[in-house]
C-alpha positions in Angstrom: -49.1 -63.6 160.3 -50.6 -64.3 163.8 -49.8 -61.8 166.7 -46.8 -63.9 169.0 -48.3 -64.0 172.3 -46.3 -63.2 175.7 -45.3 -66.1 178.0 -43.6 -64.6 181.6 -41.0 -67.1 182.3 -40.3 -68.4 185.8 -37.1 -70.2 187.0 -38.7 -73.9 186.7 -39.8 -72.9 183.3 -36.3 -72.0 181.6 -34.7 -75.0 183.4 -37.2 -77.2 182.1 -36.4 -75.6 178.4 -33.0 -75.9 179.3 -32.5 -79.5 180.6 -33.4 -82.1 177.8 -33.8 -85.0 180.2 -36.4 -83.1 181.9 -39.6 -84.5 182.0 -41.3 -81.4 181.3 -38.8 -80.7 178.5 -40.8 -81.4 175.7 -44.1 -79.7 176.8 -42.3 -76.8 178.1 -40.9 -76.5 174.3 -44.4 -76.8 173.1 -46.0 -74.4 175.0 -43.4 -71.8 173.8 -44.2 -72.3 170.3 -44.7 -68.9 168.3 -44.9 -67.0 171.7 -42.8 -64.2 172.9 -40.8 -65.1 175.9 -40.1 -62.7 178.6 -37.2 -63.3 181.1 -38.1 -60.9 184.2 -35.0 -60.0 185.6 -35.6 -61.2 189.1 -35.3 -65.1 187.8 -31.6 -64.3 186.2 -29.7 -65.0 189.4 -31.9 -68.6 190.3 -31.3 -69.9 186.5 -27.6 -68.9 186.7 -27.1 -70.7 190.0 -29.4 -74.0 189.3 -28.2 -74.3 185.5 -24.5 -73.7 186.3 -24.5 -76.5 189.1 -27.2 -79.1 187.5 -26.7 -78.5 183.9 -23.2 -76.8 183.2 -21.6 -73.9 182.7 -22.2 -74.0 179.2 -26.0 -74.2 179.6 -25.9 -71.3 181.6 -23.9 -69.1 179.4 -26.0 -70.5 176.6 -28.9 -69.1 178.2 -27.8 -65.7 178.8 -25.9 -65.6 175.1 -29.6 -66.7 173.7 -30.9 -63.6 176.3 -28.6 -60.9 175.0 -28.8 -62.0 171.1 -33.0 -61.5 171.3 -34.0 -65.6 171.7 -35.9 -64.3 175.1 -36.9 -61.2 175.9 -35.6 -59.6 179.2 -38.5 -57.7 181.6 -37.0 -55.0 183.4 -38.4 -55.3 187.1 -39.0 -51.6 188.2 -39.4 -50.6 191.8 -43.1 -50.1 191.5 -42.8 -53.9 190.2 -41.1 -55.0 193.6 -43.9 -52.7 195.7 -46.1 -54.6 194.0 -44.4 -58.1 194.9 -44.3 -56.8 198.1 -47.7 -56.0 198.9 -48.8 -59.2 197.0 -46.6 -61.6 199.7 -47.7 -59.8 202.4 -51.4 -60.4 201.1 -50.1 -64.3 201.2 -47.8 -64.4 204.7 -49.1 -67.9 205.2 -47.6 -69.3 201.8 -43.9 -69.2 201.1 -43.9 -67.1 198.2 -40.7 -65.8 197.5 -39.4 -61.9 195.8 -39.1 -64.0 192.7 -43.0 -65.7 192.3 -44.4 -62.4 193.7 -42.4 -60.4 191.4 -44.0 -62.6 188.3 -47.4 -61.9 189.4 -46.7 -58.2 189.7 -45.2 -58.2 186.2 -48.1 -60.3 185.2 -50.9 -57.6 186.7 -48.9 -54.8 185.2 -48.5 -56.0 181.8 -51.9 -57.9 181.5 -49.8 -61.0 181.2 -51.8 -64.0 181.9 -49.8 -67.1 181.2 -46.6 -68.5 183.2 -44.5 -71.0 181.9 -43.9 -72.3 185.4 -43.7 -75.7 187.2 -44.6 -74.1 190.5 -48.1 -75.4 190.9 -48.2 -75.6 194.5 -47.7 -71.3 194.5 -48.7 -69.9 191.7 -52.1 -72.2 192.0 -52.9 -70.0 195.4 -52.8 -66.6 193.9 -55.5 -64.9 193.0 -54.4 -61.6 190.6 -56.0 -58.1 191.3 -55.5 -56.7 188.1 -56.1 -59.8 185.8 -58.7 -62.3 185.5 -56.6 -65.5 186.1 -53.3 -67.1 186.0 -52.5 -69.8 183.0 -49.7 -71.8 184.0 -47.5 -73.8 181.4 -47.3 -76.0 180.3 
């Protein structure tokens, strides 16, 4: 049986999953094929709020049942974590990279986690990692 690879999962990325009249619906299903998807807990909060007001309350609970019964797999976010995402938007002041973004890179650099199912180009396509070669951003 092939190893499941790890996806980290940014807020655009589970509302595309979520939301079948998405555009990126169908790729962002594909890309998660056979991998292992980890849920850091700093998106939780921004998928509640946009899921509950664009796509129901019963999308957003949906989510969060599929969380808690092992569909996903949460990421604790340590406080070395949010030093990290810290020190990574400071190195970026002149982009608006929010706790959340910064937060996946420093999970991503931690954990040796390249790819990021993500529909944030215009951010994640200006960081540059420290502790990993490259981000792959799906899908």
């Amino acid at each position: 049986m092939a190893r499941r690879l790890e996806i980290l999962a940014d807020t655009s990325g589970i509302i595309a999953l979520l939301d079948r009249d998405d555009r990126h619906h169908k790729a962002a299903v594909k890309a998660i094929e056979a991998q292992t998807i980890l849920i850091p807990a700093t998106i939780l909060p921004e998928v509640d709020y946009l899921s509950s007001k664009y796509l129901g309350e019963q999308v957003a609970s949906a989510f969060l049942k599929d969380l808690v019964e092992g569909r996903f797999t949460y990421q604790f976010v340590e406080l070395e974590d949010l030093d990290s995402a810290l020190k990574i938007m400071a190195r970026y002041q002149g982009v608006p990279l929010g706790l959340v973004d910064a937060s996946l890179v420093a999970l991503a650099e931690r954990y040796q986690i390249s790819k990021i199912l993500t529909l944030d180009r215009r951010h994640f396509s200006l960081i540059k990692p420290e502790r990993i070669d490259y981000l792959e951003l799906l899908p």
